[in-house]
TIPA-698497 format. One record per residue (C-alpha): residue in one letter; x, y, z. Coordinates in steps of 0.1 Angstrom, whole numbers, padded with zeros to 4 digits, always signed. Each point is the difference from the previous one (the first is absolute). Layout:
aXYZ/...
This chain:
x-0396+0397-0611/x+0014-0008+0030/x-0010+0007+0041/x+0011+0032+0009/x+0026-0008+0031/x+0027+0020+0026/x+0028+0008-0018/x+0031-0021+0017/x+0016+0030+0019/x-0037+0005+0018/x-0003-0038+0002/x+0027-0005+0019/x-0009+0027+0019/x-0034-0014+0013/x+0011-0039-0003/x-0002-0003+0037/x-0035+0012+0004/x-0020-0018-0025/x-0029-0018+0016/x+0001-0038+0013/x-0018-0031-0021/x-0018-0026+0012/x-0024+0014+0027/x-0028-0022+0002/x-0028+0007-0018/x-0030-0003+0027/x+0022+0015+0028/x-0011+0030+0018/x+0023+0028+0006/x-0008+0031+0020/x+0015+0036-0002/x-0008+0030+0008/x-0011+0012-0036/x-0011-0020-0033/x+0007+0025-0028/x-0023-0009-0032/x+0023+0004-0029/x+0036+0005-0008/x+0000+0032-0019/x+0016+0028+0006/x-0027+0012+0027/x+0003-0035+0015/x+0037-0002+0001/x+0004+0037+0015/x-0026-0008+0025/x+0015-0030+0012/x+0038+0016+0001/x-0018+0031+0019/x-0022-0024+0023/x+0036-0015+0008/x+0025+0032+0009/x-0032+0003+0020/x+0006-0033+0019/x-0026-0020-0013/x-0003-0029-0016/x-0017-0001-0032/x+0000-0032-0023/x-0010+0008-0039/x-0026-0021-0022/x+0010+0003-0036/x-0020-0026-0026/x+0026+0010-0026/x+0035-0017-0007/x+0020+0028+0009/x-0003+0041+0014/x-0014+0028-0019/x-0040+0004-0011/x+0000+0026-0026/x+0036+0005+0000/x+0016-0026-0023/x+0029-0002-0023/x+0007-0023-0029/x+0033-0013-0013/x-0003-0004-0040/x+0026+0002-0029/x-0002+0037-0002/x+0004+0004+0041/x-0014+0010+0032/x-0038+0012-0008/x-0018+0013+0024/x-0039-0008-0003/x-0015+0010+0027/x+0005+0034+0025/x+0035+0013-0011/x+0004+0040+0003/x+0011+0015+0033/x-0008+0038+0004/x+0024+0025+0020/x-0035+0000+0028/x+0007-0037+0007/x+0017+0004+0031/x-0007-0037+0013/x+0014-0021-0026/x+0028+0024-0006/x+0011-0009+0034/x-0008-0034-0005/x+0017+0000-0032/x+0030+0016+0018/x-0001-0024+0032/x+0007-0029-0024/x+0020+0012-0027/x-0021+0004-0028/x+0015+0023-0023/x-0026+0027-0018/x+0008+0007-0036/x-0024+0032-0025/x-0030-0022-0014/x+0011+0003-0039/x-0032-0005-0012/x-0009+0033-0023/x-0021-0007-0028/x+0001+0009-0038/x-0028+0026-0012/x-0037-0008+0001/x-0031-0004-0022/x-0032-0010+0001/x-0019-0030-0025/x-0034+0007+0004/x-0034-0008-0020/x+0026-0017-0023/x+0019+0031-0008/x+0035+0013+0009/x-0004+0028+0019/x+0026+0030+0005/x-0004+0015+0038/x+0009+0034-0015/x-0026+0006-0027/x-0023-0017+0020/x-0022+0029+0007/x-0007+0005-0039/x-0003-0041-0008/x-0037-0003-0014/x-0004-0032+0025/x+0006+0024+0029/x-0040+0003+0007/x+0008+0021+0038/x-0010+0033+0008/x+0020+0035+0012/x+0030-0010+0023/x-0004-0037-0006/x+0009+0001-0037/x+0041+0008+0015/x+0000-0035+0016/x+0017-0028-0018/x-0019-0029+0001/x+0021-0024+0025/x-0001+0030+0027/x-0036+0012+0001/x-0007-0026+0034/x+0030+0012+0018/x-0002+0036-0012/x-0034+0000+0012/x+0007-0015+0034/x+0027+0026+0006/x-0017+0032-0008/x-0028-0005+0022/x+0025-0016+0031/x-0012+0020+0033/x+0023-0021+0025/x+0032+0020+0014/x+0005-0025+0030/x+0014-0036-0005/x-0031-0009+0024/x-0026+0022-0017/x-0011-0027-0020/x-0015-0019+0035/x-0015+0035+0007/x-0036-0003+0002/x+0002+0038-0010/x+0005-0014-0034/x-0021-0026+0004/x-0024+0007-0029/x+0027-0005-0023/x-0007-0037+0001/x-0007-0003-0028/x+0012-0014-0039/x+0019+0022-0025/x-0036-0005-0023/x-0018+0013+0029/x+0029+0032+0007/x-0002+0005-0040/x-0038-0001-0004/x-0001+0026+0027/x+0029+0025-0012/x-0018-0003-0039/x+0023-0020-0016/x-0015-0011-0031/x-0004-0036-0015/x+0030+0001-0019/x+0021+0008+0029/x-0014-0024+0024/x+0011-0028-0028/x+0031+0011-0001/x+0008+0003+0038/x-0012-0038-0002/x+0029-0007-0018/x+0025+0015+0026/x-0020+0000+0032/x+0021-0006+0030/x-0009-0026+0026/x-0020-0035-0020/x-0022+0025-0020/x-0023+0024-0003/x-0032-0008+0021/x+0019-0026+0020/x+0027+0021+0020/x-0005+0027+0027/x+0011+0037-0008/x+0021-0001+0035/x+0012-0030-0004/x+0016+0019-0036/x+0005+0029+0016/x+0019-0017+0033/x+0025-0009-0028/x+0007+0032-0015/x+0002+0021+0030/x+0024-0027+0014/x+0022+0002-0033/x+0000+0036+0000/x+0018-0001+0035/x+0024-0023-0013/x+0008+0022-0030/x+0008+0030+0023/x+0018-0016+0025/x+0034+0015-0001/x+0000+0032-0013/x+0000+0015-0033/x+0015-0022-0028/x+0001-0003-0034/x-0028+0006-0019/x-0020-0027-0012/x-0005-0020-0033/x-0037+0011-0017/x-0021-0028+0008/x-0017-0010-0031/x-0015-0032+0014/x-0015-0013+0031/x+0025-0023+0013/x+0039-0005+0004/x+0008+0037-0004/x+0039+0004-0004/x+0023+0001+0034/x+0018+0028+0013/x+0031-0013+0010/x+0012+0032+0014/x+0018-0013+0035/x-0019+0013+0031/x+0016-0012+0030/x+0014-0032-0022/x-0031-0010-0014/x-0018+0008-0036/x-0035+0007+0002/x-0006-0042-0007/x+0023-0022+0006/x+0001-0038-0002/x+0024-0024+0020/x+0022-0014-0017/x-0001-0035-0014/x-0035-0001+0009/x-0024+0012+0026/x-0009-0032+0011/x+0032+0000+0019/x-0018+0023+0023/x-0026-0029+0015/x+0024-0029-0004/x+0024+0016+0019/x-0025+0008+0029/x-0012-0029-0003/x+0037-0021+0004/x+0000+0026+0032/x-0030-0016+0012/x+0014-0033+0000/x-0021-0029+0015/x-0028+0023+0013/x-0014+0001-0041/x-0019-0032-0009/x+0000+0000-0042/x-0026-0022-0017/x-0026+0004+0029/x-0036+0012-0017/x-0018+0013+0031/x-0035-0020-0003/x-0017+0011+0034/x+0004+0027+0026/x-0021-0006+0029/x+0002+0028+0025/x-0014+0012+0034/x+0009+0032+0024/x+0028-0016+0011/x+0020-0019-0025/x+0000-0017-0034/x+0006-0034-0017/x+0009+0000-0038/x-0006-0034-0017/x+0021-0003-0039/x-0017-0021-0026/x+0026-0028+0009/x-0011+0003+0038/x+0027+0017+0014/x-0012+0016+0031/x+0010+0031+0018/x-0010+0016+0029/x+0008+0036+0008/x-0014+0032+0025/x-0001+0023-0032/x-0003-0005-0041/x+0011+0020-0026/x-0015-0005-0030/x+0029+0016-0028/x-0024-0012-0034/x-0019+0012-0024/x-0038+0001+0006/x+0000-0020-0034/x+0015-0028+0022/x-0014+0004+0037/x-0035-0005-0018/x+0007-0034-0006/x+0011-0008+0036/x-0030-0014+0022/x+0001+0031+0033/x-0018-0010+0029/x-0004+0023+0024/x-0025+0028+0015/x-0020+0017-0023/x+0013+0031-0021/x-0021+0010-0029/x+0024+0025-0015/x+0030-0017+0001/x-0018-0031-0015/x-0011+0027-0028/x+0034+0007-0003/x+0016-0028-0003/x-0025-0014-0024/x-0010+0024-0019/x+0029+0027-0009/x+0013-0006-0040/x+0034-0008-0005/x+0014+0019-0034/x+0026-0020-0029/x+0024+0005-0014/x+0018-0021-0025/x+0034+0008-0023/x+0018-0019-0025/x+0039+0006+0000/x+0016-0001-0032/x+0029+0011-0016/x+0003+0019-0032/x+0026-0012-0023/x-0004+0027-0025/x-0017+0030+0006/x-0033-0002-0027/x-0013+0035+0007/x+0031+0012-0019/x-0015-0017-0029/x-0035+0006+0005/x+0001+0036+0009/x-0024-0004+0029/x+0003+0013+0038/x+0019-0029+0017/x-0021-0002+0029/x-0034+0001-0008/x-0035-0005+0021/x-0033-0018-0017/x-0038-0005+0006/x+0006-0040-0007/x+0011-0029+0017/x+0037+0006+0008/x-0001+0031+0015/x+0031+0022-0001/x+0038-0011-0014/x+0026+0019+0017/x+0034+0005-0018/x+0029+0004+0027/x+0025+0024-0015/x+0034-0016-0003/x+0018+0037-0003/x+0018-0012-0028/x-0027+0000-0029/x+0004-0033-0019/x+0007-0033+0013/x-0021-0020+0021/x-0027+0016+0024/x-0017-0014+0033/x-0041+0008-0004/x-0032-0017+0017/x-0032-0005-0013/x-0017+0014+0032/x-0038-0005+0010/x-0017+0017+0024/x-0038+0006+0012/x-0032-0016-0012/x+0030-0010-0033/x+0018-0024+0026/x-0030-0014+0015/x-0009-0012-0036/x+0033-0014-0005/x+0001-0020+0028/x-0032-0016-0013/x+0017-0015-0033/x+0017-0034-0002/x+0034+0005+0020/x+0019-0028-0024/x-0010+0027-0030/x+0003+0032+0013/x+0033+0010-0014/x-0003-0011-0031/x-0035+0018-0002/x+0017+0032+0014/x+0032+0000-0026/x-0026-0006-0030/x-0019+0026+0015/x+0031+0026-0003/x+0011-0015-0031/x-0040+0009-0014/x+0009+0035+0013/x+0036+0005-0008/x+0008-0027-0030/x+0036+0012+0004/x+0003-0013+0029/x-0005-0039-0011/x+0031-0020+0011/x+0019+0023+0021/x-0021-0001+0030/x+0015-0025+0020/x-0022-0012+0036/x+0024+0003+0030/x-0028-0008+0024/x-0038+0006+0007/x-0016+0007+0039/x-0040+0002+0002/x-0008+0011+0035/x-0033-0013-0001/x+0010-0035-0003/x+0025-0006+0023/x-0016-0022+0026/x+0012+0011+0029/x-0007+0039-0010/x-0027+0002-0025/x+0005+0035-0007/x+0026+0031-0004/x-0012+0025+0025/x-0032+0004+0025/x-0024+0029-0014/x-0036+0012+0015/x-0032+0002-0022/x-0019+0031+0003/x-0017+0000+0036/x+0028-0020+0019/x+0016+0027+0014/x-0032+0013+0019/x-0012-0040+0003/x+0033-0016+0020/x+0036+0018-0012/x+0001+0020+0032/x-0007-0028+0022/x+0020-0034-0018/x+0032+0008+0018/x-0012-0003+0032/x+0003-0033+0020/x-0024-0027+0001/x+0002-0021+0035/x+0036-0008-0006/x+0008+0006-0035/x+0014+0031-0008/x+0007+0009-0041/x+0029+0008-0021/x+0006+0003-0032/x+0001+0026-0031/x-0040-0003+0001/x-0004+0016+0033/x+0024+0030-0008/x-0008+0034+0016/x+0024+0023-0011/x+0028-0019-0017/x+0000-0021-0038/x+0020-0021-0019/x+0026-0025+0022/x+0001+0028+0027/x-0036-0008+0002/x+0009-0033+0010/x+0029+0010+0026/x-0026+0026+0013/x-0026-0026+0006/x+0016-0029+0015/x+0019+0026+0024/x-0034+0010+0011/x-0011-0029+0008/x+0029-0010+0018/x-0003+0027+0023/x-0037-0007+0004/x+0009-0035+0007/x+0027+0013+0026/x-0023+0023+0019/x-0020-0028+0007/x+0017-0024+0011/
């Protein structure tokens, strides 16, 4: 496995603005803004902050651009393991995609048919409803198992505005998908299933608008451009087939091509010496008036404004001293982080051929879901992912990281014998772990919304907030471009 880098031609491109070595360590520089994070909030807020004539410098503990968006380089090729899919609706890093020639390819990522492996049993989504382990009542009994949580969450979705979900109109929907279940009658049956497939960490631990900020949002992306093709059937809850139909020169996802973490190494070669790589912010110490940022090697910075671009997750672990705020400190500390974690692997020889069983398939145990990418050719060797999400992924990350793999190929091999020795690992990315993330994606637990969501994006003395966590109406990496553009101009109408 090798570090994901610029390919030459963008290289070469951005060789004269990579950033200057040997600064010493216990200098202090000033600028106008310390940006927190070089992600793609923190790298759009700092090239925003500077067509705005400011001077921005950006802190980023890792050893190169991106946060969540990361690509690695193995035998098999590009992967991307981290935010990938670019919707026709993200207007901001299709410009910024286009700005630095980054070409946008179809995502080909359409997976085989599904099934379900449930209480020990193979389980057919069609005769489902007649299965004598099928203990749900009237209109439940239609509802595979893997899609009861999201079917659930959709049917009962009230939001029509991309902001609704801040509205304190719908402010008693605060509550967990057991809660929205228990109310609506659900019965027991049905509210173990939609464990299986809740969206968000899980079923008591995720806020219905934080689900339902989701769907509305992806509902608008769906529509945007008109009538197209009709859709594949969705016959599981994630990675539903793209329409590649060409509206205005895009598919419904797309990818870039040779890897989306182009997109943040490029921005960041465009920042050039005003990002600092391996500098783990340790302090911010702030007043009305200005800032000083201390890393953990003691690298100070002073500044008029900060911009913190990082997750929660992270800023939590940073010692703030400044004038009291009680909900952002409950916000910062307190709101959950969700996981996901995916094994790549490539199938030398596809074994549901000779085992007779859906390729794809979902489960009740340990590994989750295994997601067979169609190679639109039948036999041969087929790209899949052992994909785990929810309260599944927080229990991963909890396992001994040198054994995982192995545990999670004997796992499929218990499942799917065929399968024993033509799985081969391309790579493996736990969100949880990664030190300087230590999680996929920000969520809020039942109450949040109502306790802080409303407020968190607002400024505190001089810090103002970006990030995919303080999205409003935005998700995904336009999220992020939404976000740190917000903050920017914040920043800007300060100053």
């Amino acid at each position: 496995m090798k570090t994901f880098k610029l390919s030459r031609r963008h290289f070469v491109a951005a060789s004269a603005a990579l950033p200057v070595l040997g600064r010493s360590a216990l200098a202090q520089e000033k600028a106008d803004v310390i940006v927190i994070g070089g992600g793609l909030a923190g790298l759009h807020a700092a090239l925003t902050l500077i067509e705005l004539g400011m001077r921005p410098i950006v802190l980023e503990a890792g050893a190169h651009a991106g946060g969540r968006v990361k690509t690695v380089v193995t035998a098999e090729g590009a992967i991307d393991v981290g935010a990938s899919q670019i919707g026709r609706s993200y207007a901001r890093v299709i410009k910024a995609c286009s700005t630095f020639g980054l070409k946008l390819v179809p995502e080909d990522r359409d997976l085989l048919g599904f099934g379900a492996r449930y209480m020990d049993t193979w389980i057919d989504p069609k005769t489902w409803s007649s299965n004598p382990l099928n203990q749900c009542v009237g209109e439940e009994r239609a509802i595979p198992p893997m899609l009861m949580g999201q079917a659930v969450a959709a049917k009962y979705n009230p939001l029509r505005e991309l902001d609704d979900w801040l509205d304190p109109r719908f402010a008693e929907y605060d509550v967990s998908l057991r809660q929205l279940m228990q109310q609506k009658g659900y019965s027991p049956q049905a509210i173990k299933l939609a464990s299986l497939s809740a969206p968000g960490i899980g079923i008591d631990e995720t806020s219905m608008l934080r689900m339902w900020q989701e769907d509305t949002r992806t509902a608008l992306d769906k529509k945007l451009g008109g009538p197209v093709a009709q859709e594949a059937h969705r016959d599981h809850p994630f990675g539903e087939a793209n329409n590649r139909q060409q509206v205005n020169g895009l598919a419904q996802i797309s990818n870039i091509e040779g890897g989306c973490q182009l997109l943040p190494l490029t921005m960041a070669a465009k920042l050039g010496d005003r990002l600092r790589l391996n500098k783990a912010v340790a302090r911010i110490e702030m007043t009305d008036t200005g800032a000083t940022v201390t890393c953990s090697e003691r690298s100070s910075y002073k500044a008029h404004f900060v911009v913190s671009a990082v997750p929660f997750s992270m800023l939590r672990h940073v010692e703030i001293v400044a004038a009291v705020n009680p909900a952002m400190r409950q916000a910062i500390t307190r709101m959950p982080y969700a996981n996901t974690a995916r094994m790549y692997v490539t199938v030398e020889k596809p074994f549901w051929l000779e085992d007779g069983l859906p390729a794809s398939f979902s489960t009740d145990g340990p590994m989750g879901m295994f997601w067979a990418i169609d190679n639109h050719k039948g036999a041969g060797a087929h790209r899949a992912m052992i994909v785990m999400v929810g309260n599944v992924a927080q229990a991963i990350a909890q396992r001994p990281a040198a054994g995982v793999e192995q545990f999670l190929l004997d796992e499929l091999a218990r499942l799917r014998p065929a399968s024993k020795g033509v799985v081969k690992i391309a790579t493996y990315k736990d969100w949880l772990r990664d030190p300087l993330q230590r999680g996929c994606g920000f969520s809020l637990a039942p109450g949040q919304v109502n306790a802080f969501a409303r407020r968190m994006v607002e400024p505190w003395q001089v810090m103002h907030f970006a990030g995919e966590h303080t999205r409003r109406l935005d998700f995904g990496m336009e999220s992020a471009f939404e976000s740190g553009e917000r903050a920017a101009l914040e920043v800007f109408g300060r100053a």
